[in-house]
N, C-alpha and C positions, 0 to 999 in steps of 0.2 A: 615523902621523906626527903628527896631531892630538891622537890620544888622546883620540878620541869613542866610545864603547862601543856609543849607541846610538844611531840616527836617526828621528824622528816621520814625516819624510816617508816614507822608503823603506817602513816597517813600514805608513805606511795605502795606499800604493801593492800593495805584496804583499797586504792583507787583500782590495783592491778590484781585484785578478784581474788588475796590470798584469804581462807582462813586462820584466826589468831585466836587462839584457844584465850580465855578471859580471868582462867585461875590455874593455869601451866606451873607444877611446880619441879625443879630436877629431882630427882630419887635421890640422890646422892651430892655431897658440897663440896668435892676433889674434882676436879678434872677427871685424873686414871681412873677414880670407880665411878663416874659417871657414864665415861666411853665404856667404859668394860660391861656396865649392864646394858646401856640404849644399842651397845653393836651385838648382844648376844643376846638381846629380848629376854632378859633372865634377870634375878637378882642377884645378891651377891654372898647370899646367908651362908653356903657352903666353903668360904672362905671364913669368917669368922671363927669358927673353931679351929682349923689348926691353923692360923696367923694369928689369933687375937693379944699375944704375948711379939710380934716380930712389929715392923713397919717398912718390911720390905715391899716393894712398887714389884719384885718380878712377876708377880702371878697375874698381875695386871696388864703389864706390858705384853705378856704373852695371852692371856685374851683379846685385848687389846689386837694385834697384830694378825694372832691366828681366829678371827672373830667370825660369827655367824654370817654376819650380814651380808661380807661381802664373798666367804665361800658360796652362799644361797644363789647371790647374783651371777658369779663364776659358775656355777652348776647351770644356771640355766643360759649359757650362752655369751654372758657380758663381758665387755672389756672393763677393766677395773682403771681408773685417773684417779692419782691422788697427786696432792701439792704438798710442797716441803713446809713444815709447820715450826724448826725450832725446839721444837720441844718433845723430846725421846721419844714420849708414848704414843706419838702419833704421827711419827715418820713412816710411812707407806710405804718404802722403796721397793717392795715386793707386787707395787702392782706393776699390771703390764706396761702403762706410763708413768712414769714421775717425773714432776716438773721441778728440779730447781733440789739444792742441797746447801744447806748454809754452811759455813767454812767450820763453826764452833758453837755448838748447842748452850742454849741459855743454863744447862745447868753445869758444864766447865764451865760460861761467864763467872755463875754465883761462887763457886767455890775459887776460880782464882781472884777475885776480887775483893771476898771478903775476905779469905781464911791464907791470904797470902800477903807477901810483900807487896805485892803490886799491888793491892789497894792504896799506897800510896804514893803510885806514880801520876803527879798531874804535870808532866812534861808543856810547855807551850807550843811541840809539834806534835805530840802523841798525849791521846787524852783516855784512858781506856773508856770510862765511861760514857764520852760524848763518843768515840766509836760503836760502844753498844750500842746508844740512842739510836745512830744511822742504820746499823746493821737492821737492828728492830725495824724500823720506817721502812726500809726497804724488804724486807720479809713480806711486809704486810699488803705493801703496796703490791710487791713484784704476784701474790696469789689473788690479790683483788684484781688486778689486770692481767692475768692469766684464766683466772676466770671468764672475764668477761671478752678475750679474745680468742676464749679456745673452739678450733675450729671438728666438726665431730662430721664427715662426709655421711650424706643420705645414703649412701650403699654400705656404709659401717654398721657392723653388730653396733645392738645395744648398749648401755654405756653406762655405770654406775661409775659417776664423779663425788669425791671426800676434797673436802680442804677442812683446817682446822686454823683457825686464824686464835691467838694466845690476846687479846684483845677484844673489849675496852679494859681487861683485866691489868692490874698495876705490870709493870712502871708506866705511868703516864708522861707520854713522851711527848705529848700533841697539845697546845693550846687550843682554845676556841677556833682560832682562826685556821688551824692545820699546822700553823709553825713547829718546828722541833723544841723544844725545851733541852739543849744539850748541856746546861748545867742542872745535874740534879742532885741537890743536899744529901739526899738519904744515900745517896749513891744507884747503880743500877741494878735493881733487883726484883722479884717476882713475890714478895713478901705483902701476903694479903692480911683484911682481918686486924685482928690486934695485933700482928708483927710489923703495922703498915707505920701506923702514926693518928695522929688526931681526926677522933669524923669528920670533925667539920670542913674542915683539909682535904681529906677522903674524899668525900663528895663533890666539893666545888671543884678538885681535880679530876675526878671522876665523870663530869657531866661537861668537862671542857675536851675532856678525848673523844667521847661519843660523839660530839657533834662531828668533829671531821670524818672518824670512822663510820655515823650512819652515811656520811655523802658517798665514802667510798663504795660503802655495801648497796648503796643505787645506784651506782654507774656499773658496779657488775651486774645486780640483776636486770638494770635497762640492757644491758650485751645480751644475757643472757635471755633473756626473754621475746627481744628482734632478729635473734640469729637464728636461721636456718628452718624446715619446715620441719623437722622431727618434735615430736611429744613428749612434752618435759613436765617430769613430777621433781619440784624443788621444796626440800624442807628445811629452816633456816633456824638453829636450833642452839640457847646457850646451853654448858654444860653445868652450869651454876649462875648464880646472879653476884652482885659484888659483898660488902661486907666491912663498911663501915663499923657495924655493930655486933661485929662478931668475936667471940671469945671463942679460940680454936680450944681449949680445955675443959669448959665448961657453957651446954646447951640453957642453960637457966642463966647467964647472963649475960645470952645473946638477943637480939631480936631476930627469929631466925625468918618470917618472910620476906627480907630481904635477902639473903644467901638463896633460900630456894627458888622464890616469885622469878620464871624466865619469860624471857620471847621464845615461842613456841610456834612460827607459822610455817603454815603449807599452803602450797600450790597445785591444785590438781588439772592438766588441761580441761575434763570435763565440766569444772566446778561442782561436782557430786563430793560434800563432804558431809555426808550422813553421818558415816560412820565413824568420825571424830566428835568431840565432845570438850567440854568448857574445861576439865579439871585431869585430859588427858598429861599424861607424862611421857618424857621419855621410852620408860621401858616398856611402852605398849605402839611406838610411832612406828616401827619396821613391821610388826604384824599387821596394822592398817595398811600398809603401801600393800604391802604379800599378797594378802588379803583380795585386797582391789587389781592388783595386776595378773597374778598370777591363779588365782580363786583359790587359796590355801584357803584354811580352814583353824590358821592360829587363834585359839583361845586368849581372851584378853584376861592381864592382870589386876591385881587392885594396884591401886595409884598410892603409894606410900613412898615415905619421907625419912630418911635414918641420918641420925646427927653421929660425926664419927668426929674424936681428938686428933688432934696434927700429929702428938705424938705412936698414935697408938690405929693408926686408920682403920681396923679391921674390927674394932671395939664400937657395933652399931647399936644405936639408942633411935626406934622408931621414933618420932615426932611429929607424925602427921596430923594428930589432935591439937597438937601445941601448936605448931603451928597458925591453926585454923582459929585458938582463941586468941594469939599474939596479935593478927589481923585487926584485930577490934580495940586494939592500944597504940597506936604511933605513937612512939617515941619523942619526946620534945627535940627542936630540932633548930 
């Protein structure tokens, strides 16, 4: 659908011994309910009835934050690292380290930019929007390079590290070449899907950010992976895929394996991936790690797909058949 032949990332993931699951799909097409399931190994069917009339983000945010995964880790010992992400639902600041806190979360950006005066200030020394752009570049860069410099001492407890990088997802801020694009028409915004503008648009912007961002995301895993002698399980995981072809109100006239189709890989020091699988998801990735490190004994789920409305997020319509027959129709393109 892209009409990307070849990818930097995948090819130094395969050379450096990770498994890439070959039909990964997210559970869920939101960011909030996709963390909220993959960090609580759970779905999210218990919210649907009493949300399914609201569209409020709290109950999420509050899984989110107070999540499984990383109380599990905490219980058995670990120090918790997380990096400032931007974006509410996945600000960490409650682990024992956080790196970095940006001055103004992208969702004050959206609302004072659009639903205010200030959308119309383009001052020739203050630009709000080419400041978003920077601030953006610099979020991303300052957790990929934090990343890849974070130093973890061989006499340190164990260590469960999060980052949440808002990225290759819109605003496309990056040319092919890495440059900033600090003029941006639509303005600076996070508006995916049909709130975005044209596929065709969509895409060609869309495959001109990745390429800088996959360089970035090898220079931290080349850090990450040269640094120090401690044993690292890294799992590199989108929360959804993009969405050229998406109708946020109606699943019938989206193409949804592009929304759900993710990068899905892991890295085990042993290279013992038995117990992953081509068509794992999300909501089953923290009971394999469990599983293998700790010898729980987490029962695995079925791998299912729920198409929810932007308006209405808690209003889930399984998909995972449709899905699997959309597969077999690309889209003219």
């Amino acid at each position: 659908l892209y009409g990307m032949e070849t990818n930097e990332l995948t090819d130094f993931l395969k050379n450096n011994n990770f498994y890439i699951p070959s039909a990964s799909r997210s559970n869920y097409m939101q960011t909030s309910l996709s963390l909220a399931s993959t960090l609580n190994m759970s779905y999210l069917d218990h919210l649907a009835g009493e949300y399914q009339n609201q569209n409020t983000a709290a109950p999420l945010m509050n899984m989110v934050r107070n999540n499984s995964v990383m109380s599990y880790f905490k219980g058995a010992g670990y120090k918790t690292v997380a990096f400032a992400s931007g974006y509410a639902t996945t600000e960490f600041d409650q682990a024992d380290l956080y790196h970095g806190k940006t001055m103004i979360n992208r969702e004050v950006y959206h609302i004072l930019l659009n639903n205010t005066v200030l959308a119309a200030f383009r001052f020739n020394i203050f630009d709000f929007v080419a400041t978003q752009v920077q601030a953006h570049d610099r979020l991303i860069k300052s957790v990929v390079e934090g990343l890849a410099g974070l130093e973890i001492a061989d006499t340190s407890p164990p260590v469960f590290v999060f980052a949440h990088l808002p990225m290759p997802h819109p605003p496309f801020i990056y040319n092919a070449s890495g440059e900033l694009k600090l003029v941006q028409p639509r303005g600076f915004h996070f508006g995916d899907g049909n709130h975005w503008g044209q596929p065709q648009d969509y895409r060609r912007e869309y495959i001109e950010q990745l390429i800088p961002l996959n360089r970035l995301l090898i220079k931290a895993l080349s850090g990450i992976l040269a640094k120090g002698n401690r044993k690292k399980i890294i799992i590199i995981q989108a929360d959804h895929g993009p969405g050229s072809l998406l109708n946020w109100e109606d699943h019938n006239d989206s193409w949804l394996p592009e929304r759900f189709l993710i990068l899905n890989a892991y890295f085990f020091p042993d290279g013992d991936y038995s117990a992953l699988y081509d068509e794992i998801s999300p909501v089953n990735s923290f009971g394999v790690v469990f599983n293998k490190i700790f010898n729980t004994n987490i029962d695995r789920l079925p791998d299912k797909n729920f198409f929810s409305p932007w308006s209405f997020r808690y209003r889930f319509t399984e998909v995972t058949d449709v899905i699997g027959q959309q597969l077999d129709h690309v889209p003219p393109h």
